[in-house]
C-alpha positions as CSV (number, residue, x, y, z in Angstrom):
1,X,5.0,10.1,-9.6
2,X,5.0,13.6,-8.2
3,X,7.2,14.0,-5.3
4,X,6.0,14.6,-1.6
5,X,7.0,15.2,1.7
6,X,8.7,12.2,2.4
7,X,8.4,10.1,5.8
8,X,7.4,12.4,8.7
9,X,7.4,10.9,12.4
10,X,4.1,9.5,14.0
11,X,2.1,11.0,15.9
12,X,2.4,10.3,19.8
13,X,-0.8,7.7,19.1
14,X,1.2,5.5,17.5
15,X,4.1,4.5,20.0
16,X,4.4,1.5,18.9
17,X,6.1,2.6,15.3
18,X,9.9,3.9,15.5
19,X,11.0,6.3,12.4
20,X,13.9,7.2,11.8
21,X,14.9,3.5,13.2
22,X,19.0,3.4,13.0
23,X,20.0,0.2,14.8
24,X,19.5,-1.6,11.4
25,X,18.2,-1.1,8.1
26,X,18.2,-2.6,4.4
27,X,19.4,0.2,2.8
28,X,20.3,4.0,3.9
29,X,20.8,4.8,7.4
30,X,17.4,4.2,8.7
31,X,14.2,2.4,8.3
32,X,10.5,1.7,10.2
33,X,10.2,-0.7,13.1
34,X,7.1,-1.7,13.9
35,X,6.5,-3.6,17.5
36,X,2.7,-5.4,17.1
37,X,1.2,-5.5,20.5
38,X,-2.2,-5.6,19.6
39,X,-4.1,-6.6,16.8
40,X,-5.7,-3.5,14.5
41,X,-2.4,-1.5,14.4
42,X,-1.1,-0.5,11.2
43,X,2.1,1.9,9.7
44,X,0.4,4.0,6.8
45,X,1.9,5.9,3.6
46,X,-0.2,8.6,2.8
47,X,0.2,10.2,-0.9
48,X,0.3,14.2,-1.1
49,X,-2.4,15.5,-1.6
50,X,-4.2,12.4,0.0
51,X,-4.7,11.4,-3.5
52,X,-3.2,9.9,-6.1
53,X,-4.1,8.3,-9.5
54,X,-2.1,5.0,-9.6
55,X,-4.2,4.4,-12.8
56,X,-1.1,6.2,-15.1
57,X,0.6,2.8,-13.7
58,X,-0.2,-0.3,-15.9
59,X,-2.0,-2.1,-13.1
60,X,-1.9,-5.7,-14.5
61,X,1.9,-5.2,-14.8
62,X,3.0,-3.2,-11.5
63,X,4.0,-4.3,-8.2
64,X,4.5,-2.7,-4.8
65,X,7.9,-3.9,-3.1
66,X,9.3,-3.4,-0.2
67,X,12.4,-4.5,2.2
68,X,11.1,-6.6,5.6
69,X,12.5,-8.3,8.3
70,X,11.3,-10.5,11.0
71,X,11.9,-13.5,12.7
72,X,8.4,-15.3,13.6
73,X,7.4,-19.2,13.1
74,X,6.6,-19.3,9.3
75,X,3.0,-20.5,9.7
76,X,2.1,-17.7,12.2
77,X,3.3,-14.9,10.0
78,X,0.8,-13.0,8.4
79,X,0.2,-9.0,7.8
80,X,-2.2,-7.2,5.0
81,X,-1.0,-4.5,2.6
82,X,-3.9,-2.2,1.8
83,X,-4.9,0.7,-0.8
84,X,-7.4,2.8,0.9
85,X,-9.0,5.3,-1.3
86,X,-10.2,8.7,-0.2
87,X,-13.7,9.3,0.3
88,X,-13.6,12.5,-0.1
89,X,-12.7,12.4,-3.7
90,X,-15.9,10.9,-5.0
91,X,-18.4,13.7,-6.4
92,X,-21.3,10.6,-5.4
93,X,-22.5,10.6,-1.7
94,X,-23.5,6.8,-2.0
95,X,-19.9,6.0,-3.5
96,X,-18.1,8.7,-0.4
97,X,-16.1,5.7,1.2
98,X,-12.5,4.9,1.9
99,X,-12.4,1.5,-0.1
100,X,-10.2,-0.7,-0.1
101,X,-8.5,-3.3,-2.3
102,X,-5.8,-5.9,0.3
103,X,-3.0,-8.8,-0.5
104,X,-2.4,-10.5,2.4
105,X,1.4,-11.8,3.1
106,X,2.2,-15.5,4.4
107,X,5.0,-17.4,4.4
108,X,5.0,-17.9,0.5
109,X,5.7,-14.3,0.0
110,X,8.1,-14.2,2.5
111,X,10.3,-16.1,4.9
112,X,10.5,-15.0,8.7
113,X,14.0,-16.0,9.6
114,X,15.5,-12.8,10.8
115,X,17.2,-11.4,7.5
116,X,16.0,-9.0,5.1
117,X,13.9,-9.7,2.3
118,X,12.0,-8.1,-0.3
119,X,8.6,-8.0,-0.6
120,X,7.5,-7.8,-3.9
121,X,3.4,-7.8,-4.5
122,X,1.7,-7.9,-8.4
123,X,-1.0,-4.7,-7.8
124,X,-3.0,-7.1,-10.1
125,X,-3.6,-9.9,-7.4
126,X,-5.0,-8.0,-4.9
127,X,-8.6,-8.5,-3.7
128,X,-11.6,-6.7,-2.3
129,X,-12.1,-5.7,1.0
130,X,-14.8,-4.1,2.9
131,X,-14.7,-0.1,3.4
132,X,-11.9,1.1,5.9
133,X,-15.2,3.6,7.4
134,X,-18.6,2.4,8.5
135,X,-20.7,0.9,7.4
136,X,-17.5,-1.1,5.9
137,X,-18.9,-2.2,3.1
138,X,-17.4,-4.7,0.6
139,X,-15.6,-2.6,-2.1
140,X,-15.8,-4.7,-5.2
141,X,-17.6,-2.4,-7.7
142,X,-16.5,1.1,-5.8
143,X,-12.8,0.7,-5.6
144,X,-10.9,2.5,-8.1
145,X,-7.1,3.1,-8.2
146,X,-7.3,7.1,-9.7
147,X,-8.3,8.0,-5.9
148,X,-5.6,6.5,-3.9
149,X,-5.3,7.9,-0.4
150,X,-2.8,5.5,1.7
151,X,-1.0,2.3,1.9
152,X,-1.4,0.6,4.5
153,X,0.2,-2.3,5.9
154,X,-1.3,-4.0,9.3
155,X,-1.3,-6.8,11.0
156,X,-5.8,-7.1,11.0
157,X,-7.0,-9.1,13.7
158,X,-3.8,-11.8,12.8
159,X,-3.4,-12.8,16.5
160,X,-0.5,-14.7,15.8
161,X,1.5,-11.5,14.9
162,X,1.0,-10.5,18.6
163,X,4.6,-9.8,20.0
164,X,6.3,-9.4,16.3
165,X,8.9,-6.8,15.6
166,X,8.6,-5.8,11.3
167,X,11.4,-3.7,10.4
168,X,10.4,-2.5,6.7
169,X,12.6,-0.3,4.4
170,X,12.6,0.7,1.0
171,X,8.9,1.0,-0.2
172,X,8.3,1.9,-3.8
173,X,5.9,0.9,-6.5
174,X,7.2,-0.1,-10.1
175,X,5.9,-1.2,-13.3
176,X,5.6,0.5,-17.1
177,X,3.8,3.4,-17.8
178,X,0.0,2.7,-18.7
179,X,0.0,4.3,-21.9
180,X,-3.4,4.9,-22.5
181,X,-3.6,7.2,-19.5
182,X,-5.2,11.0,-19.3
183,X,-5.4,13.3,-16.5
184,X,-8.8,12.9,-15.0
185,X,-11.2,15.4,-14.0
186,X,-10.5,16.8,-10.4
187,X,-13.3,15.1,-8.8
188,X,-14.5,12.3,-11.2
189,X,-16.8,9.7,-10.4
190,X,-15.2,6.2,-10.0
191,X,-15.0,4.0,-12.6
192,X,-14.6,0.3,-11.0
193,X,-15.6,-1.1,-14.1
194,X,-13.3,0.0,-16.7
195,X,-13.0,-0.9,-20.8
196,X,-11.2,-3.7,-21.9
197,X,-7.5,-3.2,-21.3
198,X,-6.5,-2.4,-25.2
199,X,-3.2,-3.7,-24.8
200,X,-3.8,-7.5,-23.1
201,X,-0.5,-9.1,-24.5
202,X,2.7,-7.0,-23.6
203,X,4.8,-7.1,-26.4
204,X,8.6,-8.5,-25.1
205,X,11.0,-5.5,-24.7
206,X,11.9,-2.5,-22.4
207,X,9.5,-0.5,-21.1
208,X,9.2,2.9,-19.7
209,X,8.7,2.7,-15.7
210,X,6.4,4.8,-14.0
211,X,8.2,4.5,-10.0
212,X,7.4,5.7,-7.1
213,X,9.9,5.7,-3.7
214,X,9.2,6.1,0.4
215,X,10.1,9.6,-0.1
216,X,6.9,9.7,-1.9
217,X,4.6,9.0,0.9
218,X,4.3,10.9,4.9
219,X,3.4,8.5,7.5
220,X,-0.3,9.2,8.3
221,X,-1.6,10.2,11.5
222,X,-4.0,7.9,13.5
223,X,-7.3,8.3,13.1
Protein backbone atom coordinates (compact mmCIF):
# COMPACT_ATOMS: atom_id res chain seq x y z
CA UNK A 1 0.00 0.00 0.00
CA UNK A 2 1.34 3.48 -0.60
CA UNK A 3 2.60 5.18 2.32
CA UNK A 4 0.96 8.31 4.04
CA UNK A 5 1.20 10.67 6.65
CA UNK A 6 0.99 8.54 9.50
CA UNK A 7 -1.10 9.30 12.79
CA UNK A 8 -1.62 13.08 13.19
CA UNK A 9 -3.25 14.35 16.58
CA UNK A 10 -7.15 15.10 16.73
CA UNK A 11 -8.63 17.84 16.35
CA UNK A 12 -9.72 19.74 19.66
CA UNK A 13 -13.46 18.09 18.87
CA UNK A 14 -12.45 15.00 19.80
CA UNK A 15 -11.13 15.26 23.49
CA UNK A 16 -11.94 12.31 24.32
CA UNK A 17 -9.08 10.43 22.09
CA UNK A 18 -5.37 10.72 23.47
CA UNK A 19 -2.49 10.29 20.62
CA UNK A 20 0.51 9.83 21.17
CA UNK A 21 -0.74 7.86 24.56
CA UNK A 22 2.72 6.80 26.49
CA UNK A 23 1.52 5.42 29.85
CA UNK A 24 1.14 2.00 28.03
CA UNK A 25 1.17 0.51 24.74
CA UNK A 26 1.44 -3.02 22.84
CA UNK A 27 4.23 -2.25 20.95
CA UNK A 28 6.43 1.10 20.31
CA UNK A 29 6.36 3.83 22.61
CA UNK A 30 2.87 4.93 22.13
CA UNK A 31 -0.57 4.06 21.20
CA UNK A 32 -4.53 5.53 21.09
CA UNK A 33 -6.65 5.68 24.18
CA UNK A 34 -9.93 6.16 23.70
CA UNK A 35 -12.24 7.29 26.90
CA UNK A 36 -16.25 6.52 25.55
CA UNK A 37 -18.40 8.95 27.35
CA UNK A 38 -21.12 9.02 25.02
CA UNK A 39 -22.41 6.86 22.53
CA UNK A 40 -21.72 7.97 18.60
CA UNK A 41 -17.99 8.62 19.14
CA UNK A 42 -15.54 7.06 17.11
CA UNK A 43 -11.37 7.15 16.41
CA UNK A 44 -11.04 7.16 12.45
CA UNK A 45 -7.99 6.17 10.04
CA UNK A 46 -8.25 8.01 7.04
CA UNK A 47 -6.26 6.77 3.84
CA UNK A 48 -4.16 9.58 1.76
CA UNK A 49 -5.65 10.74 -0.60
CA UNK A 50 -9.15 9.90 1.22
CA UNK A 51 -9.06 7.03 -1.06
CA UNK A 52 -7.84 3.87 -1.41
CA UNK A 53 -8.50 0.68 -3.58
CA UNK A 54 -8.32 -2.22 -1.02
CA UNK A 55 -9.55 -4.23 -4.03
CA UNK A 56 -5.46 -5.10 -5.02
CA UNK A 57 -6.02 -7.06 -1.52
CA UNK A 58 -7.64 -10.60 -2.01
CA UNK A 59 -10.68 -9.68 -0.04
CA UNK A 60 -11.97 -13.26 0.87
CA UNK A 61 -8.42 -13.87 2.24
CA UNK A 62 -7.51 -10.54 4.20
CA UNK A 63 -8.02 -9.41 7.61
CA UNK A 64 -7.71 -6.13 9.51
CA UNK A 65 -5.85 -6.62 12.94
CA UNK A 66 -5.23 -4.69 15.54
CA UNK A 67 -3.79 -4.62 19.26
CA UNK A 68 -6.73 -3.60 22.12
CA UNK A 69 -7.03 -3.42 25.58
CA UNK A 70 -9.78 -3.01 27.98
CA UNK A 71 -11.21 -4.22 30.96
CA UNK A 72 -15.25 -4.27 30.78
CA UNK A 73 -17.75 -7.22 31.78
CA UNK A 74 -17.56 -9.57 28.73
CA UNK A 75 -21.22 -9.43 27.80
CA UNK A 76 -21.32 -5.58 27.79
CA UNK A 77 -18.44 -5.25 25.41
CA UNK A 78 -19.14 -4.31 22.12
CA UNK A 79 -17.66 -1.63 19.42
CA UNK A 80 -17.98 -1.65 15.32
CA UNK A 81 -15.13 -1.44 12.88
CA UNK A 82 -16.26 0.28 9.77
CA UNK A 83 -15.06 0.94 5.94
CA UNK A 84 -16.55 4.13 4.91
CA UNK A 85 -16.20 4.87 1.38
CA UNK A 86 -15.87 8.29 -0.14
CA UNK A 87 -18.69 9.79 -1.83
CA UNK A 88 -16.86 11.88 -3.63
CA UNK A 89 -15.31 9.29 -5.70
CA UNK A 90 -18.31 8.02 -7.50
CA UNK A 91 -18.73 9.70 -11.08
CA UNK A 92 -22.90 8.67 -10.30
CA UNK A 93 -24.86 11.33 -8.32
CA UNK A 94 -27.43 8.55 -7.11
CA UNK A 95 -24.45 6.27 -5.98
CA UNK A 96 -22.44 9.81 -4.21
CA UNK A 97 -22.59 8.31 -0.63
CA UNK A 98 -20.17 7.33 2.04
CA UNK A 99 -21.17 3.65 2.34
CA UNK A 100 -20.34 1.53 4.57
CA UNK A 101 -19.59 -2.20 5.13
CA UNK A 102 -19.19 -3.02 9.57
CA UNK A 103 -18.05 -6.26 11.79
CA UNK A 104 -19.08 -5.73 14.99
CA UNK A 105 -16.70 -7.04 18.05
CA UNK A 106 -18.11 -9.02 21.16
CA UNK A 107 -16.69 -11.00 23.53
CA UNK A 108 -15.94 -13.93 20.95
CA UNK A 109 -13.48 -11.73 19.15
CA UNK A 110 -12.06 -10.59 22.16
CA UNK A 111 -11.75 -10.89 25.89
CA UNK A 112 -11.99 -7.68 28.13
CA UNK A 113 -9.80 -8.50 31.04
CA UNK A 114 -7.30 -5.71 31.06
CA UNK A 115 -4.42 -7.25 28.82
CA UNK A 116 -3.65 -6.74 25.37
CA UNK A 117 -5.02 -8.59 22.65
CA UNK A 118 -5.15 -8.76 19.07
CA UNK A 119 -7.89 -8.15 17.08
CA UNK A 120 -7.85 -9.92 14.09
CA UNK A 121 -11.13 -9.42 11.62
CA UNK A 122 -11.59 -11.64 8.08
CA UNK A 123 -12.53 -8.43 5.54
CA UNK A 124 -14.72 -11.20 4.04
CA UNK A 125 -17.29 -11.37 7.06
CA UNK A 126 -18.19 -8.05 7.29
CA UNK A 127 -21.71 -6.92 6.56
CA UNK A 128 -23.84 -4.03 5.21
CA UNK A 129 -24.60 -1.05 6.83
CA UNK A 130 -26.60 1.93 6.02
CA UNK A 131 -24.73 5.15 4.48
CA UNK A 132 -22.48 7.06 7.04
CA UNK A 133 -24.44 10.56 5.33
CA UNK A 134 -28.16 11.07 4.97
CA UNK A 135 -30.40 9.73 3.84
CA UNK A 136 -28.20 6.63 5.37
CA UNK A 137 -29.18 4.32 3.23
CA UNK A 138 -28.44 0.59 3.40
CA UNK A 139 -25.28 -0.03 1.34
CA UNK A 140 -25.59 -3.53 0.03
CA UNK A 141 -25.39 -3.07 -3.83
CA UNK A 142 -23.34 0.44 -3.57
CA UNK A 143 -20.39 -0.46 -1.41
CA UNK A 144 -17.31 -1.23 -3.14
CA UNK A 145 -13.82 -1.68 -1.58
CA UNK A 146 -11.71 0.38 -4.67
CA UNK A 147 -13.07 3.70 -2.96
CA UNK A 148 -12.08 3.35 0.62
CA UNK A 149 -12.05 6.58 2.61
CA UNK A 150 -11.66 5.65 6.41
CA UNK A 151 -11.70 3.03 9.06
CA UNK A 152 -13.56 3.57 11.63
CA UNK A 153 -13.90 1.97 14.82
CA UNK A 154 -16.87 3.27 17.29
CA UNK A 155 -18.71 2.35 19.89
CA UNK A 156 -22.55 3.05 17.78
CA UNK A 157 -25.29 3.66 20.10
CA UNK A 158 -23.64 0.41 22.40
CA UNK A 159 -24.75 1.95 25.73
CA UNK A 160 -23.00 -0.52 27.60
CA UNK A 161 -19.56 0.85 26.37
CA UNK A 162 -20.48 4.04 28.32
CA UNK A 163 -17.50 4.73 30.80
CA UNK A 164 -14.92 2.26 28.78
CA UNK A 165 -11.26 3.10 28.27
CA UNK A 166 -9.96 1.11 24.54
CA UNK A 167 -6.39 1.49 24.24
CA UNK A 168 -5.65 0.21 20.55
CA UNK A 169 -2.18 -0.12 18.89
CA UNK A 170 -0.83 -1.58 15.96
CA UNK A 171 -3.50 -1.39 13.15
CA UNK A 172 -2.61 -2.93 9.90
CA UNK A 173 -4.37 -4.89 7.23
CA UNK A 174 -2.83 -8.25 5.81
CA UNK A 175 -3.56 -10.80 3.37
CA UNK A 176 -2.08 -11.96 -0.31
CA UNK A 177 -2.04 -9.87 -3.16
CA UNK A 178 -5.32 -10.20 -5.37
CA UNK A 179 -3.67 -11.15 -8.44
CA UNK A 180 -6.13 -10.39 -10.89
CA UNK A 181 -5.98 -6.67 -9.97
CA UNK A 182 -5.54 -3.44 -12.41
CA UNK A 183 -5.37 0.10 -11.72
CA UNK A 184 -8.83 1.47 -12.08
CA UNK A 185 -9.96 4.47 -13.79
CA UNK A 186 -9.59 7.70 -11.57
CA UNK A 187 -13.17 8.08 -10.98
CA UNK A 188 -14.89 4.77 -11.89
CA UNK A 189 -18.30 3.83 -11.22
CA UNK A 190 -18.67 1.23 -8.46
CA UNK A 191 -18.88 -2.13 -9.15
CA UNK A 192 -20.73 -3.85 -5.95
CA UNK A 193 -21.37 -6.77 -7.99
CA UNK A 194 -18.32 -8.12 -9.25
CA UNK A 195 -17.38 -11.43 -11.58
CA UNK A 196 -16.91 -14.63 -10.05
CA UNK A 197 -13.71 -14.71 -8.07
CA UNK A 198 -11.54 -16.79 -10.73
CA UNK A 199 -9.44 -18.19 -8.20
CA UNK A 200 -12.21 -19.70 -5.44
CA UNK A 201 -9.83 -22.52 -3.95
CA UNK A 202 -6.31 -21.08 -2.79
CA UNK A 203 -3.88 -23.41 -3.71
CA UNK A 204 -1.73 -24.36 -0.13
CA UNK A 205 1.61 -22.39 -0.16
CA UNK A 206 3.18 -18.97 0.42
CA UNK A 207 1.81 -16.13 -0.78
CA UNK A 208 2.81 -12.67 -1.51
CA UNK A 209 1.23 -10.18 1.15
CA UNK A 210 -0.18 -6.99 0.19
CA UNK A 211 0.15 -5.05 4.08
CA UNK A 212 -0.64 -2.08 5.16
CA UNK A 213 0.53 -0.36 8.84
CA UNK A 214 -0.97 2.67 11.20
CA UNK A 215 1.63 4.77 9.66
CA UNK A 216 -0.60 4.34 6.70
CA UNK A 217 -3.59 6.11 7.88
CA UNK A 218 -4.00 10.11 9.63
CA UNK A 219 -6.49 10.25 12.28
CA UNK A 220 -9.50 12.13 10.64
CA UNK A 221 -10.95 15.15 11.82
CA UNK A 222 -14.60 15.31 13.19
CA UNK A 223 -17.07 16.05 11.07
Amino acid sequence: MPGGEGIIPESDQKTYLTFPYTNDYASGENCIKFDINSQWLDCSFCFDGLCEDLEKFDIKRSYIRFKLKTACEPDNFRIAVWFVDNKEKFSDEQERHNWVIKYDVTKSDFTPDGEWHEVSLPLKYFGYRGSEDPPYSYSENHFTWSKIREIRITNEDFSSMNGVTLLIDDVILTGPENKYWKPSDPNPDPDPDPDPDPDPDPTPGPVDDAQGSIDDFEVLPQY
